[in-house]
N, C-alpha and C positions, 0 to 999 in steps of 0.2 A: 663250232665254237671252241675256243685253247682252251686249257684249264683255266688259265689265268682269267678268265673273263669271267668263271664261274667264283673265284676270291672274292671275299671282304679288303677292305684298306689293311687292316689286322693280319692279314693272314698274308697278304701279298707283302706286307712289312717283314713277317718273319721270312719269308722262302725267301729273300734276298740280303736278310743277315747273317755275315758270314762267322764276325766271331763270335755270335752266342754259340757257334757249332763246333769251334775252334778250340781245343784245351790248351790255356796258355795263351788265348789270343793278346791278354792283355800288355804281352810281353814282345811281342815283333815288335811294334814301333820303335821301340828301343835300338832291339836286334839289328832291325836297319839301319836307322842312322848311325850306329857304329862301325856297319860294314861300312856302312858306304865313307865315313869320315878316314878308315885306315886304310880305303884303296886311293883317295886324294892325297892322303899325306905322300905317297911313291908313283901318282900315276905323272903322266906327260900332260899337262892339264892345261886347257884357258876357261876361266871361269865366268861365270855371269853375263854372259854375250847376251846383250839385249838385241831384240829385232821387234819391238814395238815400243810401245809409250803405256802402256797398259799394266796393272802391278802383274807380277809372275810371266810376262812375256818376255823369258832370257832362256836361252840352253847355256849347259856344261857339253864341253869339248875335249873328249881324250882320244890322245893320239897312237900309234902306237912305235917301236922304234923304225924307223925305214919311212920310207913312201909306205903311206896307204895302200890298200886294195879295193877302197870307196868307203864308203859310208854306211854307219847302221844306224838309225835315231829309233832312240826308246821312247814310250810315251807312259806316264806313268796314269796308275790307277787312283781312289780315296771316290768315287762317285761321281767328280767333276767339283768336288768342293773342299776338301780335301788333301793333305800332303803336300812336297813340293817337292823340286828335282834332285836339291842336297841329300833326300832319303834314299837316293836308290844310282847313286856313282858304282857302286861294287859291280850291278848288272849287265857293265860293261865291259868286265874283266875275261868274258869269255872272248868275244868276238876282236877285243884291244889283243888278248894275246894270240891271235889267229890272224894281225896282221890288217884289222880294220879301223877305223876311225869311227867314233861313238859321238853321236849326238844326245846326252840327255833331257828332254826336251819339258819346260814347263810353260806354263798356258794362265791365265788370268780364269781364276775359280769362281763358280757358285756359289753365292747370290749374285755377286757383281755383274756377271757375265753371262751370258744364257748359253747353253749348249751348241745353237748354230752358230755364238758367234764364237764357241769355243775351238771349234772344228777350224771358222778360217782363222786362227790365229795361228793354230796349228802346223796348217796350209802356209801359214805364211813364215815360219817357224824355219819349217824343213827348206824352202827354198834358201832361206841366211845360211843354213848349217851347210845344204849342197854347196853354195856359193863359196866355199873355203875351205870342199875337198871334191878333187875331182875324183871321175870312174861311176861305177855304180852305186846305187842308192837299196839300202836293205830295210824295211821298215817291222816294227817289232812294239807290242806297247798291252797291256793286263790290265783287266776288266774293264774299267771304265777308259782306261788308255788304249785297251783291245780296240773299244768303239770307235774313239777315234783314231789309231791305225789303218782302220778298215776303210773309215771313210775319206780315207786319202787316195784311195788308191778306185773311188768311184769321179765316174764323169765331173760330177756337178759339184765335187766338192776337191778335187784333186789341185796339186802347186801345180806351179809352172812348170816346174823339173821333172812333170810325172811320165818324163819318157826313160827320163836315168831310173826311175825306181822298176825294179826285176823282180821284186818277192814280198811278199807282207805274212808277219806270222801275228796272227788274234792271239791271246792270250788269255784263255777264260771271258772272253768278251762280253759285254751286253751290244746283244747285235741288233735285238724288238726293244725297243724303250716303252714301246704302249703300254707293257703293264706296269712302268714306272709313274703314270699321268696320277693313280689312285692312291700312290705311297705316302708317306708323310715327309720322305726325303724333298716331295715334288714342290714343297714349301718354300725349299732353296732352289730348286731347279725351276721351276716354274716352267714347267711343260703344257705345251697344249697338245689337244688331240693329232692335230695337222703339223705341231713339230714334231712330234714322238714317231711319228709315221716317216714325215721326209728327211729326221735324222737317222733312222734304222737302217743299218745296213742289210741285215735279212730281209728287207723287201724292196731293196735296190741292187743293182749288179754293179761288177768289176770290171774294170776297163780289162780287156780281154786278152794285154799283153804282158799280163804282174801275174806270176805267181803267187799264189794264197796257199794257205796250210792253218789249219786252224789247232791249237792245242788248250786241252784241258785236264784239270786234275780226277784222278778217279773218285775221290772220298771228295767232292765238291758238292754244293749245295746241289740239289734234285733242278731248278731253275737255273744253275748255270751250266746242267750239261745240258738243259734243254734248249738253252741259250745257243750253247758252241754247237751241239749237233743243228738249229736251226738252221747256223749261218754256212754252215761245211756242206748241207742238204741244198738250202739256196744257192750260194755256188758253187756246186759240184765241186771243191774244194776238197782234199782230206780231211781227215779230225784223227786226231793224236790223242791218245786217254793215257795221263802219268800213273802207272798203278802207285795206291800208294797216297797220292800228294793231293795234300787240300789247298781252298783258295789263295792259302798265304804264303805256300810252299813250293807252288808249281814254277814261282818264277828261278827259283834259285837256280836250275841249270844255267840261264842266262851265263851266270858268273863262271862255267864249269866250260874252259873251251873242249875239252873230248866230249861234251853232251851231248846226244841228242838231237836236242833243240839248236843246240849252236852249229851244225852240222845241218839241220833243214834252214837253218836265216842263209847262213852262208853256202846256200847248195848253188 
């Protein structure tokens, strides 16, 4: 039995709140939309590319100067209900100035939309964003956009293009949703037992020609390292610990092209 089976609703609510733990959480939303609003005002942009009929189904497209070296599509986090792409343009500053082309990638959110059908939009997302940069495909995306990065890059849920995609980094992922079935989040999600299981990545595999790396923050909640170490354990994957960095701060290398992180998407 995990722990998490042994949790109240109550309790399995807290170990997945990340800004009650966060000093200052109340103040990144901001923080990001401003980054992300002053990397638009200079970057090489096309904005609002829809590839569905669905509200939130458009990526942002930055490019960088020159021909591309392929493609990186970020998928953003909020639980799946949550945030939208305009918050998080800056996170492509790393890989824009290293010479990549940046898909920011947003999805039609919870309630509206259920999680499997968030995944194929997703799926269906990255094939518009490939289809107007050639080369290879990097894929990249935190916590709840962890998840579905990951499951793009599984048999039953992967695009069409998923022979151009070469690497997938999770990002603090939720890779088990099962302990999400008991939350009170589940109210917008509306999970059942038998999606929570077949949208999980940690209890499904990786098409076995994508590299995976999995990273997470050291100071993160106790359930999102158990999360990231899950999914790095399932497949044999690495796991990257940022000393130092909590849920809301691990992504900022993104933006830093000598990082790290920027340095394992684009290896």
């Amino acid at each position: 039995m995990h722990d998490w089976e042994r949790m109240d609703p109550a309790a399995l609510d807290d170990a997945y709140a990340n800004a009650a733990y966060i000093p200052g959480a109340e103040a990144w939303p901001d923080r990001w939309r401003q980054s992300a609003a002053a990397f638009r005002a200079t970057a090489r942009a096309e904005l609002n590319i829809a590839y569905g009929d669905a509200p939130g189904a458009a990526y942002d497209l930055f490019r960088p100067e020159g021909r591309a070296h392929g493609l990186v599509v970020f998928v953003h986090g909020g639980y799946w209900r949550a945030f939208d792409r305009s918050d998080w343009s800056h996170l492509a500053a790393g890989a824009v100035a290293r010479g990549w082309a940046v898909a920011v990638m947003g999805y039609p959110l919870a309630p509206s939309a259920r999680i499997a059908e968030i995944t194929a939009q997703v799926a269906r997302g990255i094939d518009a964003a490939a289809a107007r940069v050639a080369g290879p495909v990097r894929l990249t995306g935190h916590s709840a956009g962890g998840h579905l990065a990951a499951r793009m890059v599984m048999p039953d849920a992967a695009p069409a293009c998923a022979d151009r995609i070469e690497a997938c980094l999770p990002l603090s992922p939720v890779a088990d949703l099962r302990p999400l079935v008991a939350q009170s989040l589940n109210d917008d999600l509306r999970l059942t037992p038998e999606e929570a299981a077949s949208e999980s990545p940690a209890l499904g595999t990786p098409r076995p020609d994508t590299r995976v790396s999995v990273h997470v923050g050291s100071d993160e909640r106790p359930a999102f390292l158990w999360q990231a170490r899950g999914l790095s354990q399932a497949w044999a994957a690495p796991l990257h610990v940022a000393a130092g960095r909590h849920h809301f701060d691990v992504i900022d290398a993104l933006a830093d092209s000598d990082s790290a992180m920027v340095d394992d998407l684009l290896a």
